[in-house]
Steps between C-alpha positions, in 0.01 A plus 500: 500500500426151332416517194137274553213725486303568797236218401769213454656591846146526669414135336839385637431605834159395514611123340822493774256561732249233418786298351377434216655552161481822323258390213242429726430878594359734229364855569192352521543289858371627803592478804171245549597277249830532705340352819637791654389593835494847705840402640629364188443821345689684741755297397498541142506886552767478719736294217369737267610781668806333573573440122421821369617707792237704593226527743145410410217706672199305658274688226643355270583150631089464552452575127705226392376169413615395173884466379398787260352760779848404690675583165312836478515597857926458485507665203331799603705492813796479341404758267398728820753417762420615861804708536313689822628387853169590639289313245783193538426525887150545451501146318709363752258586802170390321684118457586534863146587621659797691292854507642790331676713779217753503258247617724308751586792649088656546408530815258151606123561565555196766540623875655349738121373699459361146742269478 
């Protein structure tokens, strides 16, 4: 693992991402000041996950919207890795939009002279 902390490789994702140099991102930007938008966001999770290697539940992407909350929520993930398949799948699914198993597979309340 580098040797940056977790805060100077979150800034350097976040400035590579705006391209902008390092300085201009403290712990105090968010992702406002950013003029980041929904999709943009997305984004910057993705390259965070991407930098740090792990996988960033929605929860905790939606309480993010400061440099420092991202610093917090990857350190606490890093700190309490998701080493459970089912929990990793879990994630996986609620990104996708796709039902947990259980409720794909109930039975529909639509009949067939319903549809």
């Amino acid at each position: 693992m580098s040797e940056q902390t977790v805060a100077e490789r979150v800034i350097k994702v976040f400035a590579n991402f705006k391209k902008v140099p390092p300085e201009e991102i403290t712990m105090e930007t968010t992702f406002e000041s950013l003029g980041l938008d929904s999709l943009d966001g997305l984004n910057l999770v993705f390259e965070l996950e991407e930098e740090f290697d792990i996988m960033i539940p929605d929860d905790k992407v939606q309480m993010m919207k400061s440099v420092a909350e991202a610093v917090e929520g990857i350190e606490w993930l890093l700190a309490n890795p998701v080493d459970n398949a089912a929990e990793m799948e879990k994630i996986l699914k609620e990104r996708a939009g796709i039902k947990d198993k259980e409720e794909a597979d109930a039975p529909s309340t639509e009949t067939e002279d319903s549809k």
